[in-house]
FIRO-340346 format. One line per 8 residues: their letters; for each residue y, x, z of C-alpha. Coordinates in steps of 0.5 Angstrom, whole numbers. Each point is the difference from the previous one (the first is absolute). Layout:
# FIRO-340346
A) Y/X/Z; ...
//
This chain:
# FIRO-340346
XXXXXXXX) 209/315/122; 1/0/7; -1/-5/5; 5/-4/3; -3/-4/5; 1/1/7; -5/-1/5; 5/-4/5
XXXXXXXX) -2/-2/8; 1/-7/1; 6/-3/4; -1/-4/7; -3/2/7; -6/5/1; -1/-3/7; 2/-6/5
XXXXXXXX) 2/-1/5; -4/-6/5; 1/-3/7; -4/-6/3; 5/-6/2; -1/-6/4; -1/-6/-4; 5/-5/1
XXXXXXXX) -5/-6/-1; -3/-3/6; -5/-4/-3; -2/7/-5; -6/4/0; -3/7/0; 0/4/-6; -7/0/1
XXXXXXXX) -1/-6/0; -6/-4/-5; 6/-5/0; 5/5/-4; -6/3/-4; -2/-6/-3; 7/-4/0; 5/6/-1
XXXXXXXX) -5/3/-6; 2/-5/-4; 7/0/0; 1/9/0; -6/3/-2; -6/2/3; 3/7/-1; 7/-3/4
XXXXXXXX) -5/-2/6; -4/7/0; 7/3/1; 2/-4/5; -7/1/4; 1/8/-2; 7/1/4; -2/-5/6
XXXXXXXX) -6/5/1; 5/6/1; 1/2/7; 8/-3/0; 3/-1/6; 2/-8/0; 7/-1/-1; 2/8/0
XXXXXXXX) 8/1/-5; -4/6/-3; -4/0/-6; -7/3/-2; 1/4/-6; -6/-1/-5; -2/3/-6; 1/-5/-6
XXXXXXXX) -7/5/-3; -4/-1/6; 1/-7/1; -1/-2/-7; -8/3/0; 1/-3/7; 0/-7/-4; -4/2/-6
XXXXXXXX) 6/2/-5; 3/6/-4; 7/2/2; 4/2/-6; 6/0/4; 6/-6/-2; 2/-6/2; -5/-2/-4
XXXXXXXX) -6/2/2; -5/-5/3; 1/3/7; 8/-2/0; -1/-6/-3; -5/-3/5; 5/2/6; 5/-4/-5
XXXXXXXX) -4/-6/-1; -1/0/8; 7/0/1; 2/-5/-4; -4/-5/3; 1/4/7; -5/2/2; 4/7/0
XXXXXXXX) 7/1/1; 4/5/-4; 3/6/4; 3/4/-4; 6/4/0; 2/5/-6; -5/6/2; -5/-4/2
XXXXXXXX) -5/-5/-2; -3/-4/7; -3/-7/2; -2/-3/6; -6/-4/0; 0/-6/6; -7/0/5; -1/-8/-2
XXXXXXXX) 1/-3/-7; 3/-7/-1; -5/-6/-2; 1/0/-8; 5/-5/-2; -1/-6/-4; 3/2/-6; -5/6/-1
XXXXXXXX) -5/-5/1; 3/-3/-8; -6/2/-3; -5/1/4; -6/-5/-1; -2/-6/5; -5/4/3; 4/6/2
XXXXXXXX) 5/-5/3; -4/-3/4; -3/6/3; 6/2/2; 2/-7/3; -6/1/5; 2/8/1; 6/-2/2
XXXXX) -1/-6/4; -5/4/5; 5/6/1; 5/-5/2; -5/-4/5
//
């Protein structure tokens, strides 16, 4: 009897490309804020919050049209996470969650995986805030009062 299965390598991107943008909000704050640790965690991970921080370390010049070109793998360990390839492999979800909620923007193209990451994130909007208990809202109420004084 013979053995049929095929060991086969997982499909999606082995590496990311990544760029500082500028944020768009006014009123936003830097990525390594204590305020976007403890609001945004809550809302996409602390692996999410983690990836940001990792990317905004890397010497990028600000606004640049080029892409630094990381290797999934490495930013991976980076975070504490194994890389087994695919689009669902924890590092590629963590950057999709961060795009759904925008803190990333998606720049693919058909041979290449990219995002932007912006140098300010926004303030969490309320209906993130749905279940947060009234303790967390209130701390981001004051937060976010003495930023914008």
């Amino acid at each position: 009897m013979t053995n049929n299965t095929a060991t086969t390598t997982p499909i999606g991107p082995r590496s990311v490309g990544v760029r500082l943008i500028t944020g768009t909000c006014a009123d936003g704050f830097e990525i390594d804020s204590r305020y976007v640790e403890e609001f945004w965690t809550p809302v996409v991970g602390p692996t999410g919050i983690l990836l940001l921080r990792t990317i905004a370390r890397i010497p990028l010049h600000l606004d640049s049209p080029s892409h630094a070109t990381i290797d999934l793998d490495l930013l991976s360990q980076m975070l504490g996470l194994r890389f087994k390839g695919g689009q669902h492999s924890s590092i590629v979800r963590t950057i999709t969650r961060l795009t759904y909620f925008e803190l990333a923007s998606s720049e693919e193209t058909d041979t290449e995986y990219n995002i932007a990451i912006p140098n300010r994130v926004r303030p969490v909007e309320a209906h993130h805030q749905k279940n947060w208990s009234d303790v967390i809202i209130a701390g981001h109420d004051i937060a976010l009062a003495l930023h914008r004084k």
